[in-house]
Phi, psi and omega in degrees: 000138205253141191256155184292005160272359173262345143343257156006291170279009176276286130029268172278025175055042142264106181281135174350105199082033151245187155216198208234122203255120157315169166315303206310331214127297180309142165200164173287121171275132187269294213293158201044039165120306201289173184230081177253170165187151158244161182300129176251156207281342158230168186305308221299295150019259213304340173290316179280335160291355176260318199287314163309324189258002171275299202287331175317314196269356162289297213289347173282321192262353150280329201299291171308327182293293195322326189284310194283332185309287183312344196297292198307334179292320167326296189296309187321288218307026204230336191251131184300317165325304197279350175300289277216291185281354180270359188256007189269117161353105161117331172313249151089170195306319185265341162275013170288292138336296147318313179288315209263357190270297184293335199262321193071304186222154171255029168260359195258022136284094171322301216226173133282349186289338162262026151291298189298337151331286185300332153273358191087014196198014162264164177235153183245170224216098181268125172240173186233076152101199138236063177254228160327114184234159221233095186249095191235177199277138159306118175267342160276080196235177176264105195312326163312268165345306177321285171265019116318314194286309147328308176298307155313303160344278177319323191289331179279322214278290184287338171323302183083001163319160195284078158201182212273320191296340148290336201274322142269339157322313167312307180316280191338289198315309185314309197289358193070042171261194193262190189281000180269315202279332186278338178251011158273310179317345177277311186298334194280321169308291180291339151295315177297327175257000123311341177284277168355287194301345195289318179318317182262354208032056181263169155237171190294118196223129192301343192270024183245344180314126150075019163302260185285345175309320192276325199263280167282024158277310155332258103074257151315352193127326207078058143080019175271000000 
């Protein structure tokens, strides 16, 4: 699959292992990965070997994602849990990973309500007094978490799939919340029920969807 300097290098009619030469001579070295260039003698040159050694270091820095990915996909599939949490919607191996990397144990959580703390998607309840009370998202939370589990979230809301966590995301919109607030409640669903399984060594079975995940949500407000 051709990365955009090899687009590119296509482009000016440079093939692959070669390299890309000014009037002068001087050249952007392509071939085998690397990226070098010396200064050519006009602008129009020198703009296009550097727009070439940009693209170059692009196509070197998918070349590393791609690398690392299978690494981390290696690994994941090596931990049962983490096996185990890639078959929930919205999941899959590196956000998967992620969770069980960050999260460590699921004892080290009283509640769910204090997963969801803890993630970014929990709400905290300010009072003055017996005046005013104040209900906002937890802000000292681990950001990471945060947008993975979010990120999971978005991810079952656009797939648009046959499961129950959309199905509730669907419900939520109908009954009218909004759209931020039905996808901390989605998220806050799928974290509740990745907790479960870690707790039970269970695997994922759609009929634990929004039992208790609903109950405290309620609970909480709906997600306000």
């Amino acid at each position: 699959e051709p990365g955009a300097a090899g687009l590119t290098r296509e482009a000016h009619g440079v093939k692959g292992g070669e390299d890309f030469a000014g009037s002068d001579g001087e050249k952007a070295v392509t071939s085998g990965g690397s990226c070098s260039a010396k200064k050519s003698h006009t602008v129009e040159e020198y703009v296009q070997i550097h727009i070439l050694l940009l693209l170059c270091s692009y196509d070197e820095a998918i070349r590393e994602e791609r690398q690392m990915r299978r690494e981390v996909v290696g690994l994941a599939k090596s931990q049962e849990q983490v096996v185990r949490w890639a078959a929930l919607p919205g999941i899959g191996w590196i956000r998967a990973m992620t969770l069980f990397v960050y999260l460590d144990t699921p004892w080290r959580f009283k509640s769910k309500q204090a997963l969801w703390k803890y993630m970014g998607i929990g709400l905290v309840r300010e009072h003055s007094g017996e005046g005013w009370m104040r209900v906002r998202v937890e802000k000292g939370a681990n950001r990471m978490l945060k947008g993975t589990i979010l990120g999971a979230a978005e991810s079952v809301i656009t797939r648009q799939g046959e499961n129950g966590f959309y199905r509730q995301y669907v419900k939520w919109r109908e009954n009218g919340l909004s759209f931020k607030n039905a996808r901390r409640n989605l998220a806050r669903s799928l974290s509740a029920v990745a907790w479960g399984m870690w707790k039970n060594g269970g695997t994922y079975d759609e009929s634990q969807v929004g039992c208790a995940a609903q109950v405290a949500c309620a609970a909480e407000g709906g997600g306000l």
